[in-house]
C-alpha positions as CSV (number, residue, x, y, z in Angstrom):
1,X,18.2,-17.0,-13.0
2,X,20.4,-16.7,-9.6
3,X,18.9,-12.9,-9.0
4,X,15.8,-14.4,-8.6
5,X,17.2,-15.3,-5.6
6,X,16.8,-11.7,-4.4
7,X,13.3,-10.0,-3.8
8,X,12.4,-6.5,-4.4
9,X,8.9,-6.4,-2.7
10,X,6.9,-3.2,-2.8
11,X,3.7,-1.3,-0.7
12,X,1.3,0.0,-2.8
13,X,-0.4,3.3,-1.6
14,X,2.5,6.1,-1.8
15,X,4.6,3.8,-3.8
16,X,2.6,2.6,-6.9
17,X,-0.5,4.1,-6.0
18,X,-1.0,8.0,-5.4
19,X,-3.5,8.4,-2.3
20,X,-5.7,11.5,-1.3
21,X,-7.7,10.4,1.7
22,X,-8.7,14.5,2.2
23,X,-10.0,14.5,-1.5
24,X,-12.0,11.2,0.2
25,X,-12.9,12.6,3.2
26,X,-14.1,16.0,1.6
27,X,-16.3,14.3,-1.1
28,X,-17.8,11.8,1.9
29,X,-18.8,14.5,4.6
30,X,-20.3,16.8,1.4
31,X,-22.7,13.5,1.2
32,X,-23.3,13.2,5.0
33,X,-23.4,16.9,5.5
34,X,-20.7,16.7,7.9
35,X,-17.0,18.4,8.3
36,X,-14.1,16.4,6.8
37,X,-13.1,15.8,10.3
38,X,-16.6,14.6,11.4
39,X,-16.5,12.2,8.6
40,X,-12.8,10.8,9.1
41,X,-13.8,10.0,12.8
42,X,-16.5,7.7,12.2
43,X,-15.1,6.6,9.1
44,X,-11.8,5.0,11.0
45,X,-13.1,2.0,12.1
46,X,-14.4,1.0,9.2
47,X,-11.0,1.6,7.4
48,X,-9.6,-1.0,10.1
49,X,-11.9,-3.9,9.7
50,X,-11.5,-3.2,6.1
51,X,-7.9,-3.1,6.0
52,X,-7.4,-6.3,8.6
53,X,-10.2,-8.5,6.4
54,X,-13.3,-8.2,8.6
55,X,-15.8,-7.3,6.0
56,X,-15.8,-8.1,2.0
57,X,-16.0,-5.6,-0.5
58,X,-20.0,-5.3,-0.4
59,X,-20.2,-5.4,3.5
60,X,-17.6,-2.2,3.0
61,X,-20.4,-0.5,1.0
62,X,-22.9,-1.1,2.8
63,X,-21.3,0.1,6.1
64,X,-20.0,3.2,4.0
65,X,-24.1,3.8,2.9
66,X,-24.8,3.6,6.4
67,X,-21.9,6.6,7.5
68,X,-22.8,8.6,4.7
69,X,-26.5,8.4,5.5
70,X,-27.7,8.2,1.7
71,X,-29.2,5.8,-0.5
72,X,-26.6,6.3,-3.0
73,X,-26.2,3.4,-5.9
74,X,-23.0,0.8,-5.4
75,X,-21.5,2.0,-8.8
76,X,-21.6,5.7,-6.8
77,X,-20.5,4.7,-3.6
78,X,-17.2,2.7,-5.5
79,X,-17.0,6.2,-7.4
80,X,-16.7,8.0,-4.5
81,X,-14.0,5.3,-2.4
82,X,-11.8,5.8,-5.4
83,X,-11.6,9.6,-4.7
84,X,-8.9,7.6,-2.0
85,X,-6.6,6.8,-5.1
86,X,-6.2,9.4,-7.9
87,X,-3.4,8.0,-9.7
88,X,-0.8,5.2,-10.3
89,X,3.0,6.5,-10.1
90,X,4.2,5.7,-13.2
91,X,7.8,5.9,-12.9
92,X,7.6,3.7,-9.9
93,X,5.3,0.8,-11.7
94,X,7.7,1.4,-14.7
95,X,10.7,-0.1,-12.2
96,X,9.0,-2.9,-11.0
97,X,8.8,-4.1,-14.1
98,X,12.6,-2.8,-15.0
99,X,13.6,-4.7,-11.9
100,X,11.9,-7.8,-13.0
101,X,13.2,-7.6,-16.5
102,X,17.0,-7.7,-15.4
103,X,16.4,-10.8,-14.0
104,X,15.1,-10.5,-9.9
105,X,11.8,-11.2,-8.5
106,X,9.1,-8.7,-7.8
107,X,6.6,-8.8,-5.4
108,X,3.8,-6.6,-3.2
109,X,3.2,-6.3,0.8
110,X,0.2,-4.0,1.7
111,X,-2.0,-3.0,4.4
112,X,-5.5,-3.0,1.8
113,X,-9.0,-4.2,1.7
114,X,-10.7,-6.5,-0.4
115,X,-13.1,-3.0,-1.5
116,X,-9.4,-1.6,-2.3
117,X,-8.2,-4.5,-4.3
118,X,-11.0,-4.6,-6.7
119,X,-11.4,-1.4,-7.2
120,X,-7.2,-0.5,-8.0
121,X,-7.1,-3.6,-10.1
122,X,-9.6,-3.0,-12.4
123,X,-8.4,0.9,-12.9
124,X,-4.6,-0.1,-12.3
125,X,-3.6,-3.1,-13.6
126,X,-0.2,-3.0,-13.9
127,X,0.4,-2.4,-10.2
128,X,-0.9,-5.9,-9.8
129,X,1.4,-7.7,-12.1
130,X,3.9,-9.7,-11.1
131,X,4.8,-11.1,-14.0
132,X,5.2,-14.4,-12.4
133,X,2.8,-16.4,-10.0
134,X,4.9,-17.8,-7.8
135,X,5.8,-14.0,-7.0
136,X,4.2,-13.2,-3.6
137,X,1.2,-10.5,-3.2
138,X,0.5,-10.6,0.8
139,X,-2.5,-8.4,1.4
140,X,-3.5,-7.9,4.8
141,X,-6.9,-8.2,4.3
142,X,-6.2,-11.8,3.3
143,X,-3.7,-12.7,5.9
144,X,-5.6,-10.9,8.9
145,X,-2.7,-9.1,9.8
146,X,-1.4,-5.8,9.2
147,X,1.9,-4.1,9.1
148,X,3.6,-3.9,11.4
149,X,2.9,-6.8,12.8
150,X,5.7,-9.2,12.2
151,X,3.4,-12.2,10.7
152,X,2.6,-10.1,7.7
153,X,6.1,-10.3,6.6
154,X,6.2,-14.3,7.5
155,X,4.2,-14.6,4.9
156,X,7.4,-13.8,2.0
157,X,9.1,-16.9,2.6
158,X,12.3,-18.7,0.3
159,X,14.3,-15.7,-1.0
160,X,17.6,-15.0,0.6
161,X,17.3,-11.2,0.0
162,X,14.7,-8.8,0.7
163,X,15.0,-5.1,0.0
164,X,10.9,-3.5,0.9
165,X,10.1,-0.3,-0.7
166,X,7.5,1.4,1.7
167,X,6.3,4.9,2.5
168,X,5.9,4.1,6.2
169,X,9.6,3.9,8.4
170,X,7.5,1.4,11.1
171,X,6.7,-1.3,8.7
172,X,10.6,-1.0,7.5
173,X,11.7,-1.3,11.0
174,X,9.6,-4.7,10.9
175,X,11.7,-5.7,7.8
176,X,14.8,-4.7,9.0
177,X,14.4,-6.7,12.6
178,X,13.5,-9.9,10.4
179,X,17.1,-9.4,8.1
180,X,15.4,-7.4,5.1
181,X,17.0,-4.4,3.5
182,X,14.6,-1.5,3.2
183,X,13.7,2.0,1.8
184,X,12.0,4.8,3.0
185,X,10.3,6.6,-0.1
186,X,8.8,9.6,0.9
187,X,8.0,11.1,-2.2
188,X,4.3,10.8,-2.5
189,X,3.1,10.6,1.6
190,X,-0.4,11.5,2.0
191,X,-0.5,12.9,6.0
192,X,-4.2,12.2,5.7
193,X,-4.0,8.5,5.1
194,X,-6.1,7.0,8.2
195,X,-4.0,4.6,9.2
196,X,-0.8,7.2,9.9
197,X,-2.6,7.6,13.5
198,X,-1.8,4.4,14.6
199,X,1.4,3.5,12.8
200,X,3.6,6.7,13.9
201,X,7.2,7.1,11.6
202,X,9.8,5.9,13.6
203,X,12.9,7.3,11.6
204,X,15.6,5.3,9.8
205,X,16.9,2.3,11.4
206,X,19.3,-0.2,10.1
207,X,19.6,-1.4,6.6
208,X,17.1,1.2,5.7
209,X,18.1,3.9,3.3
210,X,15.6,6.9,2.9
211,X,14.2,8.1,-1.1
212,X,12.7,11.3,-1.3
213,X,12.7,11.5,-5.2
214,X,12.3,8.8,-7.6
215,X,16.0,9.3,-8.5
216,X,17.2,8.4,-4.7
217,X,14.5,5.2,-4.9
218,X,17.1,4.0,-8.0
219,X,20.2,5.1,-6.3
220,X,18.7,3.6,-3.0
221,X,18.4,0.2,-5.1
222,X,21.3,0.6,-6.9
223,X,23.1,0.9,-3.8
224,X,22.0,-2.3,-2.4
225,X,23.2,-4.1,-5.6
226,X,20.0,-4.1,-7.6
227,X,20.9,-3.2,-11.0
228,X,18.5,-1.1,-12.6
């Protein structure tokens, strides 16, 4: 189909998947007898090399046994990482597959670790599907790169049009310096979420619209000629 021509390519924490990194946190320094704050401070680092693909899912338990200072089993310590990730929006999933069913492709960029992908696609498997395998999922725990860094995005190559739905107006900038379209869908932020520190909002820049309601998300793509 010519639409295919066109990519709608979406993040997954705040846009498919609902986060609560102080549910996380809470849960974590309850099991270290820390504060939450105590906790998300030693806890960052390992959040990084997880996110930029420095340790697999098992070396992310083991380093979380070690934080948390317990003995707790690996089926416990998964329990307690998926605190992170409550719930999948549904009306947002629901779209992706709309938008795929009249006739463009689909497609996922996201700052995640390995720990993160195994976890969300047993639970959440339709935020995984892309209905199509030559649809591109760019994870930056498998590229080694993160958003914003602009090699991340290199790695969506042949389609002529690329509208990214993120929660984060940095990575958007990214997008928008590389010719993609973008919107800023604010509905479902978590404040809490670790890597916010480093990755500051930037505002709306060009060729990025701002969502804060699943209704504006549809306008938003509506308005960049995505029929849905």
């Amino acid at each position: 189909m010519p639409r295919r021509d066109t990519l709608v390519l979406f993040d997954i924490g705040s846009v498919l998947i609902k986060l609560d990194f102080n549910r996380f946190y809470q849960r974590c320094a309850e099991v270290a007898g820390q504060t939450p704050q105590e906790f998300r401070k030693s806890y960052f680092q390992l959040e990084l090399d997880s996110l930029m693909g420095a340790v697999t899912a098992q070396e992310y338990l083991n380093r979380l046994r070690r934080l948390l200072k317990t003995q707790l089993t690996e089926r416990e310590l998964r329990d307690i990482t998926s605190l992170t990730w409550p719930g999948q929006i549904d009306e947002v999933v629901d779209l992706k597959k709309r938008v795929y069913e009249e006739g463009y492709a689909v497609g996922l960029l996201s700052n995640i670790g390995e720990i993160g992908i195994e976890i969300l696609s047993q639970q959440y498997p339709q935020v995984y599907d892309l209905f199509e395998l030559s649809f591109p999922a760019v994870y930056s725990c498998r590229v080694k790169h993160m958003k914003p860094d602009p090699e991340i995005y290199r790695h969506v190559k042949g389609f002529s049009n690329v509208i990214l739905i993120d929660d984060k107006s940095s990575y958007l900038e990214t997008g928008a310096d590389m010719g993609w379209k973008g919107i800023w869908f604010t509905a479902h932020l978590d404040t809490a979420e670790s890597v916010r520190s480093i990755h500051p909002e930037t505002g709306l820049t060009k060729g990025v619209l701002k969502a804060g309601s699943f209704d504006e998300l549809e306008e938003s793509l509506r308005s960049f000629d995505i029929k849905v």
